[in-house]
Residue frames as qw, qx, qy, qz and C-alpha x, y, z in Angstrom:
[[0.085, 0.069, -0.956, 0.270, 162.95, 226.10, 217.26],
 [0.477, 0.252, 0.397, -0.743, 159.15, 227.60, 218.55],
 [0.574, 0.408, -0.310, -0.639, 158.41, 227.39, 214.54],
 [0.380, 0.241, -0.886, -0.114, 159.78, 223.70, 214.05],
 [0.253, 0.047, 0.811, -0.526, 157.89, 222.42, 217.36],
 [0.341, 0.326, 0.151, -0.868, 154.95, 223.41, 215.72],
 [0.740, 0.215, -0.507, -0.388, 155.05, 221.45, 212.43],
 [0.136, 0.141, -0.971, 0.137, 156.37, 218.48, 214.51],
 [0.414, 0.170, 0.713, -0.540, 152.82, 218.93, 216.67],
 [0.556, 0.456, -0.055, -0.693, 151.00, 219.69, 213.20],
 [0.347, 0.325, -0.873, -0.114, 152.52, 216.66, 211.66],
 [0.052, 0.057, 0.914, -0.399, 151.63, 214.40, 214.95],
 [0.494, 0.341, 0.584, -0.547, 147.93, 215.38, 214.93],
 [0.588, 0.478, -0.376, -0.534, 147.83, 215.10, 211.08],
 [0.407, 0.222, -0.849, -0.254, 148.87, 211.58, 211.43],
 [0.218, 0.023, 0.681, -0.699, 146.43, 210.99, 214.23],
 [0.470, 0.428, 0.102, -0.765, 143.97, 211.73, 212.22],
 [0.691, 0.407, -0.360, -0.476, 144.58, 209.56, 209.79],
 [0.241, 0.123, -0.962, 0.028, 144.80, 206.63, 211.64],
 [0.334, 0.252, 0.718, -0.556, 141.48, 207.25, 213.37],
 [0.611, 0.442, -0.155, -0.638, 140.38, 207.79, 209.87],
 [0.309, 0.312, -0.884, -0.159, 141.72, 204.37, 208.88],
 [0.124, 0.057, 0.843, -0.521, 140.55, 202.82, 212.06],
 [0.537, 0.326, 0.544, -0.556, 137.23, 204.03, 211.22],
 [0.642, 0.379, -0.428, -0.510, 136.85, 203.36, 207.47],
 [0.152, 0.187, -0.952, 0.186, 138.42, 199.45, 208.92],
 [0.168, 0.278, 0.884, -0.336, 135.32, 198.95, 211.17],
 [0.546, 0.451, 0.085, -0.701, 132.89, 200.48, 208.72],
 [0.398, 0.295, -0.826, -0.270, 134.49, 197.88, 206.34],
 [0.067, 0.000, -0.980, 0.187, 133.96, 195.21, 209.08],
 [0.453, 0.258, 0.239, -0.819, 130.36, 196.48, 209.68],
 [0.759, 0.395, -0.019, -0.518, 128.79, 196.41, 206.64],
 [0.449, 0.228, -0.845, -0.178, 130.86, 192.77, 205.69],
 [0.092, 0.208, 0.870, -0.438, 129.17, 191.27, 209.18],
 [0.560, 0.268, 0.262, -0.739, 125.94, 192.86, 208.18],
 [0.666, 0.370, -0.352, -0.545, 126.21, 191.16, 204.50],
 [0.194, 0.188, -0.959, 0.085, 127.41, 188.04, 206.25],
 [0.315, 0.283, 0.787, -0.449, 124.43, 187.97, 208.93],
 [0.627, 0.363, 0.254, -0.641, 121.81, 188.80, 205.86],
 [0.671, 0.217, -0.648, -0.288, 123.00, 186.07, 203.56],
 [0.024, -0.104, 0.948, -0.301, 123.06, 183.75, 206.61],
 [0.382, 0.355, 0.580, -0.626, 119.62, 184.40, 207.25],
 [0.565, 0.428, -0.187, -0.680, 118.46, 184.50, 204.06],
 [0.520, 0.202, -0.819, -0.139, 119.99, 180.83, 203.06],
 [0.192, 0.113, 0.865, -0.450, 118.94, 179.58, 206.62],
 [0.420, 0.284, 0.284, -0.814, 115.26, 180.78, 205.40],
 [0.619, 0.148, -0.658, -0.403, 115.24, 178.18, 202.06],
 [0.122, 0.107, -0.985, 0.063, 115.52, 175.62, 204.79],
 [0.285, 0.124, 0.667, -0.677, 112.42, 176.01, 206.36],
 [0.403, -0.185, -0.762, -0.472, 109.43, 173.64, 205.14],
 [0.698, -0.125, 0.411, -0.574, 105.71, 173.53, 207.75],
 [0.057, -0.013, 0.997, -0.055, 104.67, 170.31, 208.25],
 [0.328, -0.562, -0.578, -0.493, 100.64, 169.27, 206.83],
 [0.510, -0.468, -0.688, 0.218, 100.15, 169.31, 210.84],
 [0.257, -0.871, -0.385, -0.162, 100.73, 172.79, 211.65],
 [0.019, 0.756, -0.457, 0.469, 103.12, 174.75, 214.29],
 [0.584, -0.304, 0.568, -0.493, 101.96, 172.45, 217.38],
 [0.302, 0.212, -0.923, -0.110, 102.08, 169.07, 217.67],
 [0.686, -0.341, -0.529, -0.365, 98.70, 166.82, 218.30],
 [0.559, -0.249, -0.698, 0.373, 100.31, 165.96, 221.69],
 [0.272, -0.025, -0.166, 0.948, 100.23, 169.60, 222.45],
 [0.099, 0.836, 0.512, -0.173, 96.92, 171.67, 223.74],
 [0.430, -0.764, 0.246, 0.414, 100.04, 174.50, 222.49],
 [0.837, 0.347, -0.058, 0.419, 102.69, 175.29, 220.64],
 [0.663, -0.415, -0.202, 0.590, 105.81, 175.62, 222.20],
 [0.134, 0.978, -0.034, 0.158, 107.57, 178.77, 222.64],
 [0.822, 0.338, -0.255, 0.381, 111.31, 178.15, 222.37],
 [0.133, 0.597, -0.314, 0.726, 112.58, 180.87, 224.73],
 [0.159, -0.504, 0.635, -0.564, 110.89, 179.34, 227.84],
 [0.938, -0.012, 0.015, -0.347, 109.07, 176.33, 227.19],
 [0.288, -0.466, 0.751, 0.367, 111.28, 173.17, 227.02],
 [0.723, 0.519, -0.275, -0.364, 110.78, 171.36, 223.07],
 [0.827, 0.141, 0.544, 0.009, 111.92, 168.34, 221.31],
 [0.233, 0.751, -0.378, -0.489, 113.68, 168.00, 218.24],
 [0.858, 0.128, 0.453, 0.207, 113.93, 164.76, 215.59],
 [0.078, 0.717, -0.360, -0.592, 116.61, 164.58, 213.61],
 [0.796, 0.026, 0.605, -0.007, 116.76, 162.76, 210.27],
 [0.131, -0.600, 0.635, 0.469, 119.39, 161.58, 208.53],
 [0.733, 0.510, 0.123, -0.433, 117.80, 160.88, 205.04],
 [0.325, -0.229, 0.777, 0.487, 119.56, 158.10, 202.57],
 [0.601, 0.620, 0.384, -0.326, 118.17, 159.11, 199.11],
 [0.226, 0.694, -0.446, -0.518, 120.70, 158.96, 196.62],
 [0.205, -0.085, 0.937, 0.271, 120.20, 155.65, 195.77],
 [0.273, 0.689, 0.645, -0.187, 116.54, 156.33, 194.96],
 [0.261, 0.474, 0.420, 0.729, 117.07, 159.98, 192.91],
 [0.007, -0.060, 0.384, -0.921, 116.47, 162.21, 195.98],
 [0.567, -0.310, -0.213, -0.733, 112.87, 160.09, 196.26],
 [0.926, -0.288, -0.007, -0.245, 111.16, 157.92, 199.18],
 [0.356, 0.421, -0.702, 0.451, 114.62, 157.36, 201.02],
 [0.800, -0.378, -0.464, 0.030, 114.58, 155.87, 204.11],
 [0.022, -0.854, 0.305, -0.420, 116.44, 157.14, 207.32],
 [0.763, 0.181, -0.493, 0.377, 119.65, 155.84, 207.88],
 [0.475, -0.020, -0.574, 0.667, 119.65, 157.77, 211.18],
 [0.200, -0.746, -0.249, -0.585, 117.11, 159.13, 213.56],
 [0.444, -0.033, -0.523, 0.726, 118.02, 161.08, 216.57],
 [0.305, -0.803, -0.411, -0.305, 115.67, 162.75, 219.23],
 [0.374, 0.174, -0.344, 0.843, 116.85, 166.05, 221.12],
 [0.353, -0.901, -0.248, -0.044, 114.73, 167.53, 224.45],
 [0.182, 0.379, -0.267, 0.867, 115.96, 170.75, 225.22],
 [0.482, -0.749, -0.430, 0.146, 114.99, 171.94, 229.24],
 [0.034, 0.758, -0.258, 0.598, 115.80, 176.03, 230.34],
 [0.435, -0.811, 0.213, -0.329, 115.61, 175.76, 233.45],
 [0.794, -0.262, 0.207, 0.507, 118.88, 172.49, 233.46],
 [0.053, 0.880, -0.315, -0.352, 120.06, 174.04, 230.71],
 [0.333, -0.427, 0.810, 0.226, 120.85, 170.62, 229.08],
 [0.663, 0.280, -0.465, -0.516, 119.89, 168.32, 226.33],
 [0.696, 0.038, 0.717, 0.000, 118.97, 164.47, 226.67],
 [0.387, 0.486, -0.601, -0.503, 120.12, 162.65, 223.28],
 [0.712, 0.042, 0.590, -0.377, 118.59, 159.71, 221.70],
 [0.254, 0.321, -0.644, -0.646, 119.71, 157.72, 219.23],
 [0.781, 0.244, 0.361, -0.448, 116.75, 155.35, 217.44],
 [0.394, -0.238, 0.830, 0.313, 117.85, 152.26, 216.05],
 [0.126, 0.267, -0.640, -0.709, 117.31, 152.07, 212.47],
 [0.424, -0.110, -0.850, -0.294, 115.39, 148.53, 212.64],
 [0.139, 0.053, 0.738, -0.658, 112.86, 149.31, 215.62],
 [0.171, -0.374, -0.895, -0.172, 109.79, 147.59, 215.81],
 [0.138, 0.307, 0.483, -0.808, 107.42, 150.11, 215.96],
 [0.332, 0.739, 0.571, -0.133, 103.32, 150.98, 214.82],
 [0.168, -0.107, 0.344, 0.918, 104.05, 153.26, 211.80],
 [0.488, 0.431, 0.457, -0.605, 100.54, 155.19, 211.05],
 [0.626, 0.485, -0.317, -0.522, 98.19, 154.36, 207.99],
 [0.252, 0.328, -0.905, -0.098, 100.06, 150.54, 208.35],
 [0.833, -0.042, -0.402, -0.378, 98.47, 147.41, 209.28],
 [0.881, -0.247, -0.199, 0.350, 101.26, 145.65, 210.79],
 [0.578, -0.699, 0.219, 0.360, 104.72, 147.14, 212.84],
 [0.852, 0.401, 0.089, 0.324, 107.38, 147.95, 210.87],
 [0.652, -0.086, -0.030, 0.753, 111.23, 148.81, 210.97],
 [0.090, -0.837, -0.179, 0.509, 111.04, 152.70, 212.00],
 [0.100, -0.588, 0.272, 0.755, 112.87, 153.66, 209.08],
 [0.232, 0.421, 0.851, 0.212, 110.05, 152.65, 206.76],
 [0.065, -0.718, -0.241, 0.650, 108.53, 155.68, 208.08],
 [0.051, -0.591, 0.208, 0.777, 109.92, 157.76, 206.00],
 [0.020, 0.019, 0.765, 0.644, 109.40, 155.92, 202.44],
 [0.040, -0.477, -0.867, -0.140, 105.97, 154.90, 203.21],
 [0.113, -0.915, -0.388, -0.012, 105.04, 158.92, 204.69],
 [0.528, 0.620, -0.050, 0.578, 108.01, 160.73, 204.75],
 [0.055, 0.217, -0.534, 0.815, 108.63, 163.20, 207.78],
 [0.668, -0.290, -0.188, -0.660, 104.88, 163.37, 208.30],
 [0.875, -0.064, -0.479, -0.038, 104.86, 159.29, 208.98],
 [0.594, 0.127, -0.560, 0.563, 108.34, 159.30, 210.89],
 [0.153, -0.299, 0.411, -0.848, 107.35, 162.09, 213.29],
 [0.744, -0.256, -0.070, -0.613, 104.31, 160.80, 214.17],
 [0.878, 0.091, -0.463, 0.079, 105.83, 157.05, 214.27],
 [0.247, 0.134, -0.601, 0.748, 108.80, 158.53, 217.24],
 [0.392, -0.297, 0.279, -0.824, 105.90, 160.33, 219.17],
 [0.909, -0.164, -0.159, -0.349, 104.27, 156.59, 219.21],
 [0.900, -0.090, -0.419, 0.077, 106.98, 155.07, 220.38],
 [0.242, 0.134, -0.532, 0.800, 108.61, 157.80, 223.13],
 [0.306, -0.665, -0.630, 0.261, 105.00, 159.29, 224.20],
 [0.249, -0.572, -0.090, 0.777, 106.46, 162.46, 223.99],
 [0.568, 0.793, 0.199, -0.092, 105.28, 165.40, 221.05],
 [0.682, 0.177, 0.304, 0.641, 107.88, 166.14, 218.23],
 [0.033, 0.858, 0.200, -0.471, 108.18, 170.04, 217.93],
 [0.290, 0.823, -0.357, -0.334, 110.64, 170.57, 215.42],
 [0.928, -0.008, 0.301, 0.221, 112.51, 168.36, 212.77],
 [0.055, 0.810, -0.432, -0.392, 115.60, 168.71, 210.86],
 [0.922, 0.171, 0.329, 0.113, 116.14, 166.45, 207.96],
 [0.117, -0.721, 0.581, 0.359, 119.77, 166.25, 206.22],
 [0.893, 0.447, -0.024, -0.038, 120.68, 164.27, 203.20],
 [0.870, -0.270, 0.028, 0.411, 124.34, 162.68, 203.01],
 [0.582, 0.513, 0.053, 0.629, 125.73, 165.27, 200.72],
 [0.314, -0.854, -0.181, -0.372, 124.48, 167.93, 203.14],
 [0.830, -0.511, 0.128, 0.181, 126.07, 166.17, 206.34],
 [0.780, 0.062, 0.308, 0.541, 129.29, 166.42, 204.21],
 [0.348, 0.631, 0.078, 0.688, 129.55, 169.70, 203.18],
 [0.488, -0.854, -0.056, -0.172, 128.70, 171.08, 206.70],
 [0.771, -0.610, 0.135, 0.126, 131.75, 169.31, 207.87],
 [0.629, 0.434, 0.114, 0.635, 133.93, 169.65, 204.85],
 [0.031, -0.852, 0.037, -0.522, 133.17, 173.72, 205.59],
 [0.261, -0.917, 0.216, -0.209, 133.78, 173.42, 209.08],
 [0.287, 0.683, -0.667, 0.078, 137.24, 171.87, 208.48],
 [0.671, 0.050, -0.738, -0.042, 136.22, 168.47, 209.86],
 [0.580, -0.650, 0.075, -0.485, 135.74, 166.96, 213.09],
 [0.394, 0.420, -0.804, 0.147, 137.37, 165.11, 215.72],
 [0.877, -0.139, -0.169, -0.428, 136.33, 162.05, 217.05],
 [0.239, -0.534, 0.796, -0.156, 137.55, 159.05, 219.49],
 [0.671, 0.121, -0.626, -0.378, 137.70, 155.69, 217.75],
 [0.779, -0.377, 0.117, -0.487, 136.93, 153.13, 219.11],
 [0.629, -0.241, 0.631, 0.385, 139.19, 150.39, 217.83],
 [0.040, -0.257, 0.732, 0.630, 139.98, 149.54, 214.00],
 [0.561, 0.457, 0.687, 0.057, 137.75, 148.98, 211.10],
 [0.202, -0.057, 0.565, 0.798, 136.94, 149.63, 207.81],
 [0.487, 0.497, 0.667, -0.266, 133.91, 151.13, 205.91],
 [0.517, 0.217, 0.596, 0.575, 133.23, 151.69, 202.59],
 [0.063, 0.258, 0.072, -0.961, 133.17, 155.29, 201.05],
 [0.485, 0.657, 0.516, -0.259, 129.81, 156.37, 199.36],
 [0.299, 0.792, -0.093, -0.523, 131.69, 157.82, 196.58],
 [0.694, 0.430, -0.504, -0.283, 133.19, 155.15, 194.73],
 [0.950, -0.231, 0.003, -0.209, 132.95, 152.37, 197.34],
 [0.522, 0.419, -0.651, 0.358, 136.96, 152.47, 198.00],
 [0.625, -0.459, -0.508, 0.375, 137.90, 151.35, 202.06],
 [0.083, -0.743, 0.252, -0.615, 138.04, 154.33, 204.30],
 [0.711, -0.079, -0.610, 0.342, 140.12, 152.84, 206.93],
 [0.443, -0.780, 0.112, -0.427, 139.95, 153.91, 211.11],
 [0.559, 0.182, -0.681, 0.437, 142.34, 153.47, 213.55],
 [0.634, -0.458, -0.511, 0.357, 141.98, 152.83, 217.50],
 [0.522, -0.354, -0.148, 0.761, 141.94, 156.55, 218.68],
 [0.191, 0.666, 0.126, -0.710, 141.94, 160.12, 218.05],
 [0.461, 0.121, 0.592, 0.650, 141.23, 160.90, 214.56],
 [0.251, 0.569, 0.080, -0.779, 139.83, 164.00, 212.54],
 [0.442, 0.227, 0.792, 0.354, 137.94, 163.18, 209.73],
 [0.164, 0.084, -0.332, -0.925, 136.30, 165.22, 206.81],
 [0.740, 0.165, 0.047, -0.651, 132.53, 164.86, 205.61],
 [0.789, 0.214, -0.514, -0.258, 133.17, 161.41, 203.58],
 [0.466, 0.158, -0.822, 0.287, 135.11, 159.63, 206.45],
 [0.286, -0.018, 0.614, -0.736, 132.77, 161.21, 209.09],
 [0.826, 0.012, -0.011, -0.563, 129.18, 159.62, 207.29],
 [0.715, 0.117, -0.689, -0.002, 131.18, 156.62, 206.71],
 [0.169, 0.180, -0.692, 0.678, 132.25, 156.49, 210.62],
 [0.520, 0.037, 0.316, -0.792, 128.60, 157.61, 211.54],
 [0.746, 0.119, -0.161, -0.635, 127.24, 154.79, 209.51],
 [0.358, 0.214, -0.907, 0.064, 129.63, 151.44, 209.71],
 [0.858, -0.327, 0.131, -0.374, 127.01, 148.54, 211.81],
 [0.846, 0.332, -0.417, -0.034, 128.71, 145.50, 210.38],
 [0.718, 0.163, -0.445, 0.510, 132.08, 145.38, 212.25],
 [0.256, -0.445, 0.521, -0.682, 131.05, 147.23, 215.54],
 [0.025, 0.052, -0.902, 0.428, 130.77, 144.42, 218.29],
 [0.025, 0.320, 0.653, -0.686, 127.66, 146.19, 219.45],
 [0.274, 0.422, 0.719, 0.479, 126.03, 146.73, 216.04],
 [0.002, -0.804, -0.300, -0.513, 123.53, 149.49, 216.43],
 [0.574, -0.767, -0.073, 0.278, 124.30, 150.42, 219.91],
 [0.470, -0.470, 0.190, 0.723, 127.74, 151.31, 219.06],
 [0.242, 0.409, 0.358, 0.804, 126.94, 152.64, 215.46],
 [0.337, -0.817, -0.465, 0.055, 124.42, 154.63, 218.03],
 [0.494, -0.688, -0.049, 0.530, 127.28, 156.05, 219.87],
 [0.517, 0.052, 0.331, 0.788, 129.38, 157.01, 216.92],
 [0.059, 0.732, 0.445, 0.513, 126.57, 159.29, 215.67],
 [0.401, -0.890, -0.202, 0.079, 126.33, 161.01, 219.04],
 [0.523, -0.550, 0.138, 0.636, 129.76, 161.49, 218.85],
 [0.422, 0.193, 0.408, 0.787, 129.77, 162.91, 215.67],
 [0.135, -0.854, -0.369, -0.341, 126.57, 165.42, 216.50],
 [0.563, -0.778, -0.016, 0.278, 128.34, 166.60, 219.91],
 [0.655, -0.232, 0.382, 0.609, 131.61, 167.12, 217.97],
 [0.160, 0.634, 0.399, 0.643, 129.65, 169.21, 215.08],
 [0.380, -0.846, -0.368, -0.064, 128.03, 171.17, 217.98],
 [0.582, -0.635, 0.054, 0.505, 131.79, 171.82, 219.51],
 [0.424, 0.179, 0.380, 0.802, 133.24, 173.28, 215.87],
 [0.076, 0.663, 0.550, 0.502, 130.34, 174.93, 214.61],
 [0.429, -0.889, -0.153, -0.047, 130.47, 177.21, 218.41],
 [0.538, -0.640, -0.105, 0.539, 133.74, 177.65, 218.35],
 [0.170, 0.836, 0.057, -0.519, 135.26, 180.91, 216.75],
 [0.337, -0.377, 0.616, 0.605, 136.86, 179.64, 214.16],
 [0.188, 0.564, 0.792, 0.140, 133.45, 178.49, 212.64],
 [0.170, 0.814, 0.409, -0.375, 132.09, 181.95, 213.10],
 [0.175, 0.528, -0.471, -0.685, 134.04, 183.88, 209.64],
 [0.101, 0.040, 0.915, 0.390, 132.61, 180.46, 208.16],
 [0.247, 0.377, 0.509, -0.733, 128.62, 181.64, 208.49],
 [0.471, 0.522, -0.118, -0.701, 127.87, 182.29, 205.55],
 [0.492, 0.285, -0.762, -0.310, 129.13, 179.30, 203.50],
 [0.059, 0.047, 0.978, -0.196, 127.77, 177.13, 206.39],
 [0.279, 0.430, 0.591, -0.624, 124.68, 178.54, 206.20],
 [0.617, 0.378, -0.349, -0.595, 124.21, 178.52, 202.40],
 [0.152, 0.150, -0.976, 0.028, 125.17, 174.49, 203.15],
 [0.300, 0.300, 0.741, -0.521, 122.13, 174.11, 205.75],
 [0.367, 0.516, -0.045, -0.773, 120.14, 176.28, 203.07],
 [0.456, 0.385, -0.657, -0.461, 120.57, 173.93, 200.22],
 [0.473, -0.002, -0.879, -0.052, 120.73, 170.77, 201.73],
 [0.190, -0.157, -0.928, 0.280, 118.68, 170.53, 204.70],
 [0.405, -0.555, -0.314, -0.655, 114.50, 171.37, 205.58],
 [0.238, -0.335, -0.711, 0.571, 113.42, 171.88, 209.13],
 [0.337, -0.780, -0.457, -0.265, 109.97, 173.63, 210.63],
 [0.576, -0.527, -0.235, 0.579, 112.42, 175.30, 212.81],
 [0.161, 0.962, 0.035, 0.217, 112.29, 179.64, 211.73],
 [0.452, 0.588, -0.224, 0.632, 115.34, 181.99, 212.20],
 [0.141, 0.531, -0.376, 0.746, 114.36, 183.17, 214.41],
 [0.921, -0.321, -0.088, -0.201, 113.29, 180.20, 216.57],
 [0.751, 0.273, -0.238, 0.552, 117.25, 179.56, 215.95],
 [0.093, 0.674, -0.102, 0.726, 117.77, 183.12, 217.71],
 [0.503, -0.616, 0.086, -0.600, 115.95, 182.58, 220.69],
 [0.953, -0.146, -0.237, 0.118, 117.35, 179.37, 221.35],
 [0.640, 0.387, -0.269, 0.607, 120.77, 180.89, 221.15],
 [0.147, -0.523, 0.318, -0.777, 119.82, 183.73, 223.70],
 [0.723, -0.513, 0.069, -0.457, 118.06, 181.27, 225.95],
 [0.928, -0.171, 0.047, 0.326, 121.04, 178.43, 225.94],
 [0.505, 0.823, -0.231, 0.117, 123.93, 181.04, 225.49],
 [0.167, -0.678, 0.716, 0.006, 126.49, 178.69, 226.92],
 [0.969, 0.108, 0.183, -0.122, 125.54, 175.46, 225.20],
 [0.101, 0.531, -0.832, -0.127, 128.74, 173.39, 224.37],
 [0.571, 0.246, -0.782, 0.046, 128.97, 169.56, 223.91],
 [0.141, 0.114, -0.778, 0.602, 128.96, 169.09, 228.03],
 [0.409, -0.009, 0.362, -0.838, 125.79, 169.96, 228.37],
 [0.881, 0.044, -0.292, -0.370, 124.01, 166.77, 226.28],
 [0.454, -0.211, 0.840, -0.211, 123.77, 164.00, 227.87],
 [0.506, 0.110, -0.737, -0.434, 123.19, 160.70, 225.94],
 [0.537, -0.052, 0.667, -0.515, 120.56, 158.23, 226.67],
 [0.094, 0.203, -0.937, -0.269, 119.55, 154.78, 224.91],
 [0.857, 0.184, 0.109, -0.468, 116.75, 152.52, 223.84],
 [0.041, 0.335, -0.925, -0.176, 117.64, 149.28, 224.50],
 [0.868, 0.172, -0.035, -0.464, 115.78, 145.91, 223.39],
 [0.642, -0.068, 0.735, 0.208, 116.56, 142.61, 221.90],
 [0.151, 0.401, -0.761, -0.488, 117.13, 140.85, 218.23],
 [0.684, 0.271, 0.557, -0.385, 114.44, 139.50, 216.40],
 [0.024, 0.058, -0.804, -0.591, 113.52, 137.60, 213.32],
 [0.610, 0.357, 0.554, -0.439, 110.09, 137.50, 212.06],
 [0.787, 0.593, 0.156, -0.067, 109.89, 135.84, 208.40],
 [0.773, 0.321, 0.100, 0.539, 113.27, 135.44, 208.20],
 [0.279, 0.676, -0.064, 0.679, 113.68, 139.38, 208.72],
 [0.529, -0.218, -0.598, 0.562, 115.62, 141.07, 211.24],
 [0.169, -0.726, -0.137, -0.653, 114.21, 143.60, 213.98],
 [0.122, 0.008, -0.704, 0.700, 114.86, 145.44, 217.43],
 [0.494, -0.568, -0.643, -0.141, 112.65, 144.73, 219.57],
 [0.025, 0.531, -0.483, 0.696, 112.68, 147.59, 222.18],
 [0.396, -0.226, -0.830, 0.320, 112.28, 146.36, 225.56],
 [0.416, -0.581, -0.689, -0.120, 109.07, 146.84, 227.36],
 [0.577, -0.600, -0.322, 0.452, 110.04, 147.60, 230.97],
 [0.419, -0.250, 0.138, 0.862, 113.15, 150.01, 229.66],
 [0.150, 0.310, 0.438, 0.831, 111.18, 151.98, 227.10],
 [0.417, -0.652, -0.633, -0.010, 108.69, 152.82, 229.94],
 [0.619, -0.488, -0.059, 0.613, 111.20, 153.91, 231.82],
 [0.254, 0.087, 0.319, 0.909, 113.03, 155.88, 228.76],
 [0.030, -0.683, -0.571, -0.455, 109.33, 157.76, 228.16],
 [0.368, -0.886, -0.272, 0.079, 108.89, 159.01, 231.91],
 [0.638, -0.129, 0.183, 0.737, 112.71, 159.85, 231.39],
 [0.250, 0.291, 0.422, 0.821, 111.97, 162.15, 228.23],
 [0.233, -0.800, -0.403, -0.378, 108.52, 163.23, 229.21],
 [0.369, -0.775, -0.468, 0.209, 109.99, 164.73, 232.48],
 [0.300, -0.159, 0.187, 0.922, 113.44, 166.56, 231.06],
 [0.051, 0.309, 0.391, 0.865, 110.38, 168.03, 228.87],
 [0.112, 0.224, 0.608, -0.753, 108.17, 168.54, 231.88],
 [0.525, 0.098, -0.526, -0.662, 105.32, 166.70, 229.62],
 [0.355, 0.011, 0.891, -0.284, 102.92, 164.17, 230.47],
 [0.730, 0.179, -0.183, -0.634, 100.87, 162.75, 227.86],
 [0.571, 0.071, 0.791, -0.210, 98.94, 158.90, 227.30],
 [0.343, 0.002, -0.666, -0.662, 97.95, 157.55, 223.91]]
């Protein structure tokens, strides 16, 4: 009986053993597959990253910022260039993010397509998303900082295919319609049809959704909103944990398809200095104006009084004062 106890204990700690041996060969597995996940992340994040002719620091800046406790700026632009052969596109959507540590929040801005603004190197005003063909990010940054007052610190520029694979990867996004309409897909120009209400869409039904002007009431204003809702709604996937086993394949997406002056590890420090950023924390805010025609062509006209206003707004979330 003494003798039989014995193998039973020998037995028991033999299989002990080889389940902490399992256990550990398991998280040595998981180890080194996170390690080869976080160094292809980083490595594809690193294709994205293009300087700008201007430097680290923006002209408005005696400085350049320091992401971890300064508060920054961010333009984003959404680049339409496949009709053109991936040259001198035009941006079908620019959006301006101030980040502030010490709220801890984001003011969003979306910039109507057709704003009437002083584009350098031009003669005359023209529709902000000229910019880009006529100087490319160069132009456009410079062109927002002339018409918010505030410096541009970092951009992030995304082409449609890009914007679409991000959201394809992170299994789409959901989004409250507004009411019904149609818009036509970019891939072979069939109807992609919305209904009144919740709806999750993939990459091709979200750019269509993010872009429709035509049949919103409120033309740019509401194609305005849609975008925010579709950034705030990327922001909630992409943070939550399902998104994280997707790293790598998002980040060879960003890698391929999109350029930003923003380093890795400018990304990093954000993360450790906002590490509860969700969706709740951006607030949206608006540049409004009026409808114009000059020669027949149409343009917003931001308003005067309000875009004053919007500047001391932007300059103070970024605790910035500057004067052209």
């Amino acid at each position: 009986m003494e003798r039989y106890e014995k193998k039973t204990k020998k037995r028991r700690r033999l299989r002990i053993k080889r389940i902490i041996m399992v256990i550990g060969l398991l998280l040595t597995v998981l180890v080194a597959f996170g390690g080869y996940i976080v160094y292809n992340a980083y490595d594809a994040a690193n294709q994205s990253f293009t300087e700008l002719e201007r430097g680290e620091k923006s002209k408005l800046r005696e400085e350049a910022v320091e992401v971890s406790k300064d508060p920054f700026s961010v333009l984003i632009m959404g680049v339409e260039d496949y009709s053109t052969g991936g040259e001198n596109g035009r941006t079908d959507s620019l959006m301006v993010a101030t980040f502030n540590p010490d709220t801890q929040n984001v003011k969003l801005l979306s910039i109507p397509r057709d704003s009437l603004v002083e584009i350098p190197g031009k003669a005359e005003r023209d529709k902000i998303n000229h910019a880009y063909a006529f100087g490319g990010k160069e132009a456009t940054i410079e062109s927002v900082e002339g018409l918010l007052n505030i410096p541009i610190d970092y951009y992030v520029t995304v082409g449609f295919s890009g914007f679409k694979d991000i959201i394809d990867e992170i299994d789409g996004v959901t989004v409250d319609v507004p009411f019904d309409f149609y818009e036509k897909s970019d891939v072979d120009n069939r109807r992609l049809h919305f209904t009144e209400g919740e709806m999750t869409l993939d990459g091709e039904k979200a750019l269509a959704y993010a872009r429709m002007r035509k049949q919103d009431p409120r033309g740019d204003f509401g194609r305005n909103d849609r975008q925010k809702q579709i950034i705030t709604a990327v922001v909630d996937k992409m943070l939550s944990p399902s998104s994280l086993t997707k790293l790598d394949n998002i980040a060879q997406h960003i890698g391929e398809n999109v350029e930003t002056n923003m380093r890795v590890s400018h990304a990093l420090a954000i993360q450790k200095k906002y590490p509860n950023f969700n969706a709740d924390k951006i607030e949206k805010v608006s540049l409004n104006g009026t409808d114009q025609y000059y020669g027949g062509i149409y343009y917003f006209e931001p308003d005067p009084v309000q875009l004053e206003e919007l500047q001391a707004e932007l300059q103070e979330h970024m605790d910035h004062e500057t004067q052209y």
